[in-house]
KEDRENKE-412857 format. One line per field, with one value per residue: residue in one letter; x, y, z of N, C-alpha, C, O in turn. Coordinates in Angstrom, 1 decimal, decimal comma. Example, Ala and Ser with C-alpha at 12.3 -4.5 7.8 and 13.67 -1.06 7.14 Angstrom:
! residues 2
res c(A; S)
n_xx c(13,2; 12,8)
n_yy c(-5,7; -2,2)
n_zz c(7,8; 7,1)
ca_xx c(12,3; 13,7)
ca_yy c(-4,5; -1,1)
ca_zz c(7,8; 7,1)
c_xx c(13,2; 12,9)
c_yy c(-3,3; 0,0)
c_zz c(7,8; 7,9)
o_xx c(14,2; 13,4)
o_yy c(-3,3; 1,1)
o_zz c(8,5; 8,0)
END
This chain:
! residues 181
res c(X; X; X; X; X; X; X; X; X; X; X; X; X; X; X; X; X; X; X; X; X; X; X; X; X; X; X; X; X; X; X; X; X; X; X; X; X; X; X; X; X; X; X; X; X; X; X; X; X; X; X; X; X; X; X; X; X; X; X; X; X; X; X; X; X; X; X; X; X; X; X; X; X; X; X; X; X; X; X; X; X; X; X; X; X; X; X; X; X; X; X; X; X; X; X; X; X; X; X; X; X; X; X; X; X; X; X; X; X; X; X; X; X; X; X; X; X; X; X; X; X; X; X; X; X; X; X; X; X; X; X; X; X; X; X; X; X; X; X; X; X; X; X; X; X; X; X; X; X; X; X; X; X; X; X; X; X; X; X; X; X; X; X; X; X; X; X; X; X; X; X; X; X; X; X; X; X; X; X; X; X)
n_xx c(-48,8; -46,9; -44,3; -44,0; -43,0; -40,9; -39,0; -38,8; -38,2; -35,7; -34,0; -34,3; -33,1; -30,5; -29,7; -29,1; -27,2; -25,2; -25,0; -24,0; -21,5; -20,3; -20,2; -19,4; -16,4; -15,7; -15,3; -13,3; -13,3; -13,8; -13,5; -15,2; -17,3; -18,1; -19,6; -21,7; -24,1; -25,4; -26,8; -29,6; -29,9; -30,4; -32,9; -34,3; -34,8; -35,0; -37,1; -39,3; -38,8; -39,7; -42,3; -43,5; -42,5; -43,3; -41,7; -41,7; -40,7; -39,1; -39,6; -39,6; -41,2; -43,4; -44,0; -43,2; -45,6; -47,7; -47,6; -46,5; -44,3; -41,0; -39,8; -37,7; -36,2; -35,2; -33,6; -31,6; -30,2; -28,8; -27,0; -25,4; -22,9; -22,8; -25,4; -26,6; -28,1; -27,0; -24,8; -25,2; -25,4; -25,2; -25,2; -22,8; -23,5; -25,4; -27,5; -29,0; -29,6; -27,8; -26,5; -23,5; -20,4; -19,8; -17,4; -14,7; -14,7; -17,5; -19,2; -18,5; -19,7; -22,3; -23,0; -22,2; -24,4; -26,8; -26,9; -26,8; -29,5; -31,1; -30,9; -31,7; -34,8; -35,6; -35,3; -34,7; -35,3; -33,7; -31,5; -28,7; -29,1; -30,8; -30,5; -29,5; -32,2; -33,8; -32,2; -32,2; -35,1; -35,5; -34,2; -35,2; -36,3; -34,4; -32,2; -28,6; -25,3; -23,8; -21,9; -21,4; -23,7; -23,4; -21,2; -22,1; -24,0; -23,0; -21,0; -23,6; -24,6; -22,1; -22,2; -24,6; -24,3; -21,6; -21,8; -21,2; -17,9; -16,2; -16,6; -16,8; -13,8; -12,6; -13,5; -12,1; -9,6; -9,7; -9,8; -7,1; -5,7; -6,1; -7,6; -10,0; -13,4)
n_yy c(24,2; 26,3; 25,8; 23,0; 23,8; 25,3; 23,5; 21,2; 23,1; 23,9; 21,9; 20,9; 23,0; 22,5; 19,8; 19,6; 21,3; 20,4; 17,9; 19,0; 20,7; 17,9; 17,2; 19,1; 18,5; 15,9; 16,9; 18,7; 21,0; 22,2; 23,7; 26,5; 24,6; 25,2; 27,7; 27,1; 28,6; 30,0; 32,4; 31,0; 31,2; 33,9; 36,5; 37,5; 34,9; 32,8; 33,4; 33,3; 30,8; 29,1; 30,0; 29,1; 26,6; 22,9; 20,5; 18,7; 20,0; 22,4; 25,9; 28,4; 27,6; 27,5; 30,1; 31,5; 30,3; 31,0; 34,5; 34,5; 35,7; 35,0; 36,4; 35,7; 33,8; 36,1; 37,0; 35,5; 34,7; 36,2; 36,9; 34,6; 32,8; 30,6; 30,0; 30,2; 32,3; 34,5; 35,0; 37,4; 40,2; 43,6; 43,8; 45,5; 45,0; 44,1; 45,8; 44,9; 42,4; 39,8; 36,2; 35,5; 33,7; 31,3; 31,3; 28,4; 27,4; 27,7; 26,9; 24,2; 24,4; 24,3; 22,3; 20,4; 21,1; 21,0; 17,9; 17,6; 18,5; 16,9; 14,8; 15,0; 16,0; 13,7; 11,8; 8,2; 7,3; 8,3; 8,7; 8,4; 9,6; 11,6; 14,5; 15,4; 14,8; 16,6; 18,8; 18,9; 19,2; 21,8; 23,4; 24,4; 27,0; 28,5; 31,0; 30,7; 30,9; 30,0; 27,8; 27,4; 26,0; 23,9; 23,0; 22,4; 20,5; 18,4; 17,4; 16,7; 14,5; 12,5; 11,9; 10,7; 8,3; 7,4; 7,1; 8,8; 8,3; 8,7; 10,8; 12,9; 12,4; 13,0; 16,2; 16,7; 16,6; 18,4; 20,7; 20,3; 21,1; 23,8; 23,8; 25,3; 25,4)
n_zz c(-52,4; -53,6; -51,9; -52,6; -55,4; -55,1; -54,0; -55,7; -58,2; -57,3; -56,4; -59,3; -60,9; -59,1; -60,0; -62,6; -63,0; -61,5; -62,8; -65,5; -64,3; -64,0; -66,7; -68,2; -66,6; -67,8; -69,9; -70,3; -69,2; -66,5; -64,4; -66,1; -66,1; -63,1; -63,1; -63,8; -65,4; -62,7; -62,5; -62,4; -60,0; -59,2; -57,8; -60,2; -62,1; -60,6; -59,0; -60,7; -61,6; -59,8; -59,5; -61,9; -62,5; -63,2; -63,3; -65,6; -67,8; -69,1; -66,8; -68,0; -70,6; -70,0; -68,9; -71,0; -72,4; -71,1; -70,8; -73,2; -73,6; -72,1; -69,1; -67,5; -69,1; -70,7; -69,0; -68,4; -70,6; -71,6; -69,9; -69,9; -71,7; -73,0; -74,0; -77,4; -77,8; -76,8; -78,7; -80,4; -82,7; -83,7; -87,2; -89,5; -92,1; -92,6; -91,5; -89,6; -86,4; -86,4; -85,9; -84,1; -84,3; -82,1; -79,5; -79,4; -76,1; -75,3; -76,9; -76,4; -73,4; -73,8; -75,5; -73,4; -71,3; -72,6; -73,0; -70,4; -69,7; -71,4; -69,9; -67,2; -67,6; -69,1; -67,8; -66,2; -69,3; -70,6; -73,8; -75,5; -77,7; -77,9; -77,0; -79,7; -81,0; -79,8; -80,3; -83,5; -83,2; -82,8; -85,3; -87,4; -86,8; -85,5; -84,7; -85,2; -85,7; -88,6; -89,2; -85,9; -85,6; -87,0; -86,0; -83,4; -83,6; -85,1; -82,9; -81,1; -83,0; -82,8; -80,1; -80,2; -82,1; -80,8; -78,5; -75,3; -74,3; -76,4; -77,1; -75,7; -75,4; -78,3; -77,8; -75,9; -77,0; -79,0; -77,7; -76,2; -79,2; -79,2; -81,1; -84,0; -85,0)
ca_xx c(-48,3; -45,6; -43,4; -43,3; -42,9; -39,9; -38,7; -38,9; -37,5; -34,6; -34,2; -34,1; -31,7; -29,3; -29,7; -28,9; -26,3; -24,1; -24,4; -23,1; -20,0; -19,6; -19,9; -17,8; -15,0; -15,5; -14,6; -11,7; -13,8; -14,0; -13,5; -16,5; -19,1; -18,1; -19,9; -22,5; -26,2; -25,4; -27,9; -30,7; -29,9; -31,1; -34,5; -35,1; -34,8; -35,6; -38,6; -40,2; -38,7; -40,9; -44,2; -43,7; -42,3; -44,2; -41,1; -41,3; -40,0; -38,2; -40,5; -39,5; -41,8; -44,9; -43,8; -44,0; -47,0; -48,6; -47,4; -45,7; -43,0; -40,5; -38,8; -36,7; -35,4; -33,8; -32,4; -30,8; -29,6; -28,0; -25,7; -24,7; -22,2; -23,4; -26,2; -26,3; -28,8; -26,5; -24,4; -26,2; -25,0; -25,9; -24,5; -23,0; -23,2; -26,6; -28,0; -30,1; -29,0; -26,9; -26,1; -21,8; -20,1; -19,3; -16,2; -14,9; -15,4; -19,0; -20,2; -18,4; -20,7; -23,6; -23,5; -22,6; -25,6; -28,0; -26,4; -27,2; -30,9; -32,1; -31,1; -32,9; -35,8; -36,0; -34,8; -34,5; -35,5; -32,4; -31,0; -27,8; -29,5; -32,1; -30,0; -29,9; -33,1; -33,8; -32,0; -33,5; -36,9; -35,9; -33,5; -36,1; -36,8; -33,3; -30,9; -27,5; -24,3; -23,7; -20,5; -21,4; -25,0; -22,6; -20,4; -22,4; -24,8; -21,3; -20,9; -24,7; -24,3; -21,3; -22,9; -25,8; -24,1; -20,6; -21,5; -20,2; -16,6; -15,7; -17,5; -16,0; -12,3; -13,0; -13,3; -10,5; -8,5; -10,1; -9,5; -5,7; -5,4; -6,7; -8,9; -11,0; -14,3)
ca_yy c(24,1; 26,9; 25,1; 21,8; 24,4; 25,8; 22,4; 21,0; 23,9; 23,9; 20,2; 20,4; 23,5; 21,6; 18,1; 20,0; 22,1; 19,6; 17,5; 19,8; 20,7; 16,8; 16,6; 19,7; 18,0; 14,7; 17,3; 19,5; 22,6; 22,1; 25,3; 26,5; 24,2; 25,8; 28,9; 27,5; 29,1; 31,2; 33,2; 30,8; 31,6; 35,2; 36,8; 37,5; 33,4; 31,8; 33,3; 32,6; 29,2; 28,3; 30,2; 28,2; 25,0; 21,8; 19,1; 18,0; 20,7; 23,9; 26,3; 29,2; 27,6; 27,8; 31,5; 31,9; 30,1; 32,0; 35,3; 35,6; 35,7; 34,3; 36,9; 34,9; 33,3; 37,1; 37,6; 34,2; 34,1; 37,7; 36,3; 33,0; 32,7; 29,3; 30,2; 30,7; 33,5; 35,7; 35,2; 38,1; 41,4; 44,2; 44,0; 46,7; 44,7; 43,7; 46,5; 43,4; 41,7; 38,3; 35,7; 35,6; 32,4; 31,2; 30,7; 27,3; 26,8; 28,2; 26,0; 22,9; 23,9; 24,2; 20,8; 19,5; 21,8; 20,2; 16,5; 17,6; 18,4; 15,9; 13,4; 15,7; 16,0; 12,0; 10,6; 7,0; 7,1; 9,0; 7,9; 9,7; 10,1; 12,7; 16,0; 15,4; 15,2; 17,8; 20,1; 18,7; 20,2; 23,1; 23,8; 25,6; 28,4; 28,7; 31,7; 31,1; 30,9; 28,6; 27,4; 26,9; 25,5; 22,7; 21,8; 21,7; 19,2; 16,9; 16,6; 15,7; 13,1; 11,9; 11,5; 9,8; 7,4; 6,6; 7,5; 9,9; 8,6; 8,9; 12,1; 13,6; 11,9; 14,2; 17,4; 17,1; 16,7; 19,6; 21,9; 20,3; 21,4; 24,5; 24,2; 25,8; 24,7)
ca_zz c(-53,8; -53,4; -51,1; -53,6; -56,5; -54,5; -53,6; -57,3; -59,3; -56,8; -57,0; -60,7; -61,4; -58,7; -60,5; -63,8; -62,5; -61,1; -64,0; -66,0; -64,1; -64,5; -68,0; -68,3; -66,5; -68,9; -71,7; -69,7; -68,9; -65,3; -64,1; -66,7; -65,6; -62,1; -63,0; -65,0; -64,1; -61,4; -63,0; -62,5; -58,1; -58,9; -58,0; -61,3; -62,6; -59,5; -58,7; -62,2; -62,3; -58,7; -60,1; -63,5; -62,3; -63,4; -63,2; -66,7; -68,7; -67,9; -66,8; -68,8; -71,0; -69,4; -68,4; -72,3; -73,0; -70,0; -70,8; -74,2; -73,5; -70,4; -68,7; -66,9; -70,2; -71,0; -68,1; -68,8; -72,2; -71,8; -68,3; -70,2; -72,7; -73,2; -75,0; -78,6; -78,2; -76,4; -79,5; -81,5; -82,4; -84,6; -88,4; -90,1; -93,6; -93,2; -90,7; -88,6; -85,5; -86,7; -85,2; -84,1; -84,0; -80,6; -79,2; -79,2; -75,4; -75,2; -77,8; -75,4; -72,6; -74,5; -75,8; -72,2; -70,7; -73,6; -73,0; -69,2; -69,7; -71,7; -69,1; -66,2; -67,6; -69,6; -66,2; -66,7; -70,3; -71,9; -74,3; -76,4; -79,1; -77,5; -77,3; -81,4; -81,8; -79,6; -81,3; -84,6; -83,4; -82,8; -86,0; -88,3; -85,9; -84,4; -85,1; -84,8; -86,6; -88,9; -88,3; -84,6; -85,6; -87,9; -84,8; -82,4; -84,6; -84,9; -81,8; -80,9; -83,8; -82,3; -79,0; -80,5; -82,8; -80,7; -77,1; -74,1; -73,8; -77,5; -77,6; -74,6; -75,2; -78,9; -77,0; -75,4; -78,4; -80,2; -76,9; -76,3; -79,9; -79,4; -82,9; -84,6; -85,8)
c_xx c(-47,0; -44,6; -43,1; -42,7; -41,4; -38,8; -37,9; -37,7; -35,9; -33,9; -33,2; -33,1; -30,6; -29,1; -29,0; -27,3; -25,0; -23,9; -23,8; -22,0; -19,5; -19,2; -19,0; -16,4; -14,7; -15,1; -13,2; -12,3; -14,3; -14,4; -14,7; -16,9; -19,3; -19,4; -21,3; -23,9; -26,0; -26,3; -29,4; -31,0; -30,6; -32,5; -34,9; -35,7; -35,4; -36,6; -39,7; -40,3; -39,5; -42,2; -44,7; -43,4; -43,3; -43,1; -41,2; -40,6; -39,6; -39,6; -40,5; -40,5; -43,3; -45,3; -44,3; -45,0; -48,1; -48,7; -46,8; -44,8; -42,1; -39,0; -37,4; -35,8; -34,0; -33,2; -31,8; -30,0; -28,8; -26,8; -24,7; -24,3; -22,6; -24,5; -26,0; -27,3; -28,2; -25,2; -25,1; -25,3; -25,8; -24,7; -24,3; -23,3; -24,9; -28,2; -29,2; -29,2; -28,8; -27,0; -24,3; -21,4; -19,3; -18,4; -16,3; -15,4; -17,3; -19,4; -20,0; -19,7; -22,1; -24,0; -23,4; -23,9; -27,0; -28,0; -27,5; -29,0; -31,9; -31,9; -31,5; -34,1; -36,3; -35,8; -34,3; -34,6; -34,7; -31,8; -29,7; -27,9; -30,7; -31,7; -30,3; -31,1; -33,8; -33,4; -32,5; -35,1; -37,1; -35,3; -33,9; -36,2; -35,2; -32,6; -29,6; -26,7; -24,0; -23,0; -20,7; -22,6; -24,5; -21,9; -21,0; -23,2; -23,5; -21,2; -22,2; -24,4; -23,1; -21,5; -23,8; -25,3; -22,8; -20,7; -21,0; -18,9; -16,1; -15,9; -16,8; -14,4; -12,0; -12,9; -12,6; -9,5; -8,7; -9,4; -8,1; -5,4; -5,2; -7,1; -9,4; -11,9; -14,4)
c_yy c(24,9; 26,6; 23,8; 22,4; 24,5; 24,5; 21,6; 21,9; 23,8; 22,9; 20,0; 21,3; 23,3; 20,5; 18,6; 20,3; 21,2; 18,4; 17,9; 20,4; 19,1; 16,4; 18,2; 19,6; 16,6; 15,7; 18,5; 21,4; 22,7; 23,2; 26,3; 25,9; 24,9; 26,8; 28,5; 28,0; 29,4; 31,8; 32,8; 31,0; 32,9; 35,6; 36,5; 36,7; 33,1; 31,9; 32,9; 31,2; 28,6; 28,9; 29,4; 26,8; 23,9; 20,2; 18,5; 18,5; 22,3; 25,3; 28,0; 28,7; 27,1; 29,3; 32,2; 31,7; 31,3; 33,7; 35,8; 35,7; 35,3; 35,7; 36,9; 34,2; 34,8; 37,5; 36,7; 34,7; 35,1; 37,9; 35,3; 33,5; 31,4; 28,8; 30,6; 32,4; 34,4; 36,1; 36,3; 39,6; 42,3; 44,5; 45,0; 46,6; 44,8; 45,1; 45,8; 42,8; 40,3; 38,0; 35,9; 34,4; 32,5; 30,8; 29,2; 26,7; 26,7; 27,3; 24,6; 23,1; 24,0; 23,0; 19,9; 20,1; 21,3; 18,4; 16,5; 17,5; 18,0; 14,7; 13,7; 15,4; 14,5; 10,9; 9,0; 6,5; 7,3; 8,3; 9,0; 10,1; 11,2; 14,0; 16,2; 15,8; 16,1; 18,9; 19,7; 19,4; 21,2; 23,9; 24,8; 26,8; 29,1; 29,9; 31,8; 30,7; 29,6; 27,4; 26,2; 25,8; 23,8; 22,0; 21,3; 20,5; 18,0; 16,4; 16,0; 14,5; 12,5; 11,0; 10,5; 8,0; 6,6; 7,0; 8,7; 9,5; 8,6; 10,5; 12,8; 13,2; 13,1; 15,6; 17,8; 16,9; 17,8; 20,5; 21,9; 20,9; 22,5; 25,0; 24,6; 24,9; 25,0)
c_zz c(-54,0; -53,2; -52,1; -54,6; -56,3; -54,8; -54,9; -58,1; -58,5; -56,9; -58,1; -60,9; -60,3; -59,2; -61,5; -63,5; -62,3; -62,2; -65,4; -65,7; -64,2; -65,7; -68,4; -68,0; -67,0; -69,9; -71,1; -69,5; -67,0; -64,7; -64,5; -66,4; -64,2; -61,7; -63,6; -64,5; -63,0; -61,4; -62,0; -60,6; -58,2; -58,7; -59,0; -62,2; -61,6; -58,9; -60,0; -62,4; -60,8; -58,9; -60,8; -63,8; -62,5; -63,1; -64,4; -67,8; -68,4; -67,9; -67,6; -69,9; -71,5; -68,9; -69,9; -72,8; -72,1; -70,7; -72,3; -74,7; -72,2; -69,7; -67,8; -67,7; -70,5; -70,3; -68,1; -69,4; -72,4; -70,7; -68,8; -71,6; -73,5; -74,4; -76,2; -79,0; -77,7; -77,4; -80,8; -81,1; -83,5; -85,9; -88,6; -91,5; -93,9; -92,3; -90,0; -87,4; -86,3; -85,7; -84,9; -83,9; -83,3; -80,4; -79,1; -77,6; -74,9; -75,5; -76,7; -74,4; -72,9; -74,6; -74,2; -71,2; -71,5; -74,0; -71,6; -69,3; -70,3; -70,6; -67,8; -66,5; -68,4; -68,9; -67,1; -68,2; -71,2; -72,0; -75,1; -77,4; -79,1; -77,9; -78,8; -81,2; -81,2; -80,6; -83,2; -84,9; -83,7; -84,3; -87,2; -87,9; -85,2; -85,2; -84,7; -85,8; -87,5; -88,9; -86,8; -84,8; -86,0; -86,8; -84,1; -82,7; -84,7; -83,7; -81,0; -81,7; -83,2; -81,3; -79,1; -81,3; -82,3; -79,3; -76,3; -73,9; -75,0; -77,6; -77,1; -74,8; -76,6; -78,8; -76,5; -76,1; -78,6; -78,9; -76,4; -77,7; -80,5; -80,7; -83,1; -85,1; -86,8)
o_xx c(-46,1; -43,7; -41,9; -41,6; -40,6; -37,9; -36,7; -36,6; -35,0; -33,0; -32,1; -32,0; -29,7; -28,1; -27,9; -26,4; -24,0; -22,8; -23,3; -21,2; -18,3; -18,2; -17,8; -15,4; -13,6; -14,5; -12,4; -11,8; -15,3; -15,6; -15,2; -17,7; -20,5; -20,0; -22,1; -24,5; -26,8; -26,9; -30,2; -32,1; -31,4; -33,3; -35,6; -36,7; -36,6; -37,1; -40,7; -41,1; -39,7; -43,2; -45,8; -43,7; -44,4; -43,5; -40,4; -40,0; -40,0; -40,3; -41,5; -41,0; -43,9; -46,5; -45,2; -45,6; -48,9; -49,8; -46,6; -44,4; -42,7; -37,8; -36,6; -34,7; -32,8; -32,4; -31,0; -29,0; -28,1; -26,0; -23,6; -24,9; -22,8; -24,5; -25,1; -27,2; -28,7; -24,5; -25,5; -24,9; -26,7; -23,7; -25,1; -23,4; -25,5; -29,4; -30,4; -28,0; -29,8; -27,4; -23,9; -22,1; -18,3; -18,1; -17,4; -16,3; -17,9; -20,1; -21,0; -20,6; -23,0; -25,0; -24,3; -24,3; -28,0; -28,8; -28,6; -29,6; -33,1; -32,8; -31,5; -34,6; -37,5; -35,9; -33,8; -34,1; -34,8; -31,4; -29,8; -27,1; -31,4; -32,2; -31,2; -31,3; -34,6; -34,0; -33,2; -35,7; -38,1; -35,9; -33,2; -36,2; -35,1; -32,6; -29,3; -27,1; -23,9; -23,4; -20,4; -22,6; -25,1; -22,0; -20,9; -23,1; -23,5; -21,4; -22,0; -23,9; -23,6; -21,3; -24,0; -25,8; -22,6; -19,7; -20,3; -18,4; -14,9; -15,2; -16,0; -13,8; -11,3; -12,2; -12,3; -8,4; -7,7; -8,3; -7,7; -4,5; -4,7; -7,1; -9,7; -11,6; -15,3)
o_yy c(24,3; 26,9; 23,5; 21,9; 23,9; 24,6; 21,3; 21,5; 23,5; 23,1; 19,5; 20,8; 24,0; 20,0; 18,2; 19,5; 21,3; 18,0; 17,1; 20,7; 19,0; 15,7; 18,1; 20,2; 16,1; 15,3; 19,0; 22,5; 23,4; 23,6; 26,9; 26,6; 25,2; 26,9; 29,4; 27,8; 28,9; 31,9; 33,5; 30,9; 33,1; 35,2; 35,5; 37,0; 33,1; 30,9; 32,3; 30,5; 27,4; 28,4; 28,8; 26,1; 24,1; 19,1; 17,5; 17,7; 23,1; 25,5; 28,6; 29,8; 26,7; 29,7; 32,9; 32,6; 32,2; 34,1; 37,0; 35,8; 35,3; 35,7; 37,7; 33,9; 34,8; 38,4; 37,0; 35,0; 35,1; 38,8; 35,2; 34,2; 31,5; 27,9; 31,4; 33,1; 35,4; 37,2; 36,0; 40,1; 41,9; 45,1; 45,9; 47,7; 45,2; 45,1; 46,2; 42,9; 39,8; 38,6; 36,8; 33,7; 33,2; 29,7; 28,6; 25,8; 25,8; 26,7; 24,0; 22,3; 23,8; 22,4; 19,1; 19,3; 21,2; 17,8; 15,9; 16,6; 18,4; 13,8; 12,7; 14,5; 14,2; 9,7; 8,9; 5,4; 6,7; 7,5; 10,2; 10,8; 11,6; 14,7; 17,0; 17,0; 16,6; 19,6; 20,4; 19,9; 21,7; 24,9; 25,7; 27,7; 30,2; 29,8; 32,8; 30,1; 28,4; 26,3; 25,0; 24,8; 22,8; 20,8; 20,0; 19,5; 16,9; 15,2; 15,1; 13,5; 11,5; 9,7; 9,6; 6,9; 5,5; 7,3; 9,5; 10,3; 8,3; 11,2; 13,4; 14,0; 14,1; 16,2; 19,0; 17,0; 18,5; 21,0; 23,0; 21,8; 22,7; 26,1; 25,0; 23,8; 24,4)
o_zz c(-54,5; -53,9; -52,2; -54,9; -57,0; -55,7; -54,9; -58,5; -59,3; -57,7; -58,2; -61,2; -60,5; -58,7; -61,4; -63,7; -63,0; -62,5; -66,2; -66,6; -64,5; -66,0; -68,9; -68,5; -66,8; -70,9; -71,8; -69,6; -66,5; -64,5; -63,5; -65,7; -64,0; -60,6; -63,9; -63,4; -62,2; -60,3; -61,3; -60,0; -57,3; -59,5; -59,2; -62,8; -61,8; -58,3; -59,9; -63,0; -60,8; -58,4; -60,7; -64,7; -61,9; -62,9; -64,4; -68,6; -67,6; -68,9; -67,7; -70,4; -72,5; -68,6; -70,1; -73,5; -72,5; -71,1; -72,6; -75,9; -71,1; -69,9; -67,6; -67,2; -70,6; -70,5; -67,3; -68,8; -73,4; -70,7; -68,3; -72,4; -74,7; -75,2; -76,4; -80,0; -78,1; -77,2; -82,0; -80,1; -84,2; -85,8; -88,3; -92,1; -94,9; -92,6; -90,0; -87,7; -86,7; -84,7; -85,6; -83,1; -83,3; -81,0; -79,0; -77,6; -74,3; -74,6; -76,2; -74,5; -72,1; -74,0; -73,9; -70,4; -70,9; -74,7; -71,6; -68,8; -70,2; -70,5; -67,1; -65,8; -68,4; -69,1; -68,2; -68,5; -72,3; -71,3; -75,2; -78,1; -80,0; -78,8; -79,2; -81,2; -81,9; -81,4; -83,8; -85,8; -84,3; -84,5; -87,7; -88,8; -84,6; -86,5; -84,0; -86,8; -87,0; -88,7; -86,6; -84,0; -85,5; -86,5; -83,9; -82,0; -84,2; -83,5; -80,2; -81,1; -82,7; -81,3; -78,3; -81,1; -82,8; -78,8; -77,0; -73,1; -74,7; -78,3; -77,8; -74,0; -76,4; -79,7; -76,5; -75,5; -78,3; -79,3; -76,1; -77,4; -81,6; -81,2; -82,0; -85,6; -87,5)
END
């Protein structure tokens, strides 16, 4: 059972992985997807994600159901810029940890890292209108900036409603333009 676990989880954050340096170089961040989840090679991830592996959904959250909490998620989310949870700091206005709104490329590989792993784990089924409603599910519970929370929702809707080569041709406008969201 270990050895498939192994086999599997490796599998799956190489399948991920490399589709996300692809869809990072459909939006001009090449170089960034390069790097992306390095993290998830370290003890501290990659042994959690072959105890907790199942193949259908990331095993961080079976580590939480199990346990609570996923300690492999915070040694994640605290490596990766990517994330919106490592967007948090401590206020001086409000004396609470905020959210911070993410640089413009961060938020890019987010959306191609959340493009990427709906169509890992929905194999043949994905569709471009998934990542949306993914992030739809989670949007009640989430804390992050609102700003970034607004773009990155644009550019899911984009995805969903005009495809990956409009979506991605977009991106590389905004980032030739160097814009702001």
């Amino acid at each position: 059972m270990r050895i498939r676990n192994f086999i599997g989880h490796l599998s799956t954050v190489t399948r991920h992985r490399n589709a996300v340096i692809r869809h990072c170089r459909k939006a001009g961040i090449f170089w960034q997807g390069l790097r992306h989840d390095l993290s998830k090679f370290s003890p501290q991830e990659f042994i959690s994600g072959v105890r907790y592996y199942q193949g259908t959904r990331s095993p961080n959250e079976q580590e939480r159901q199990e346990k609570g909490y996923s300690s492999a998620w915070m040694h994640h989310k605290g490596r990766n810029r990517h994330h919106f949870e490592y967007w948090t700091d401590y206020s001086m206005a409000t004396r609470r940890v905020e959210p911070v709104k993410m640089p413009l490329r961060w938020v890019i590989e987010m959306f191609c890292d959340r493009v990427a792993a709906c169509k890992i784990y929905n194999g043949a089924k994905y569709q471009d209108s998934d990542p949306l409603a993914y992030f739809e599910r989670g949007k009640p519970g989430r804390i992050i900036h609102p700003e970034t929370s607004a773009f990155l929702e644009s550019l899911l809707r984009m995805l969903a409603e005009e495809g990956e080569a409009q979506t991605f041709a977009h991106i590389r406008r905004i980032l030739r333009e160097n814009r702001e969201y």
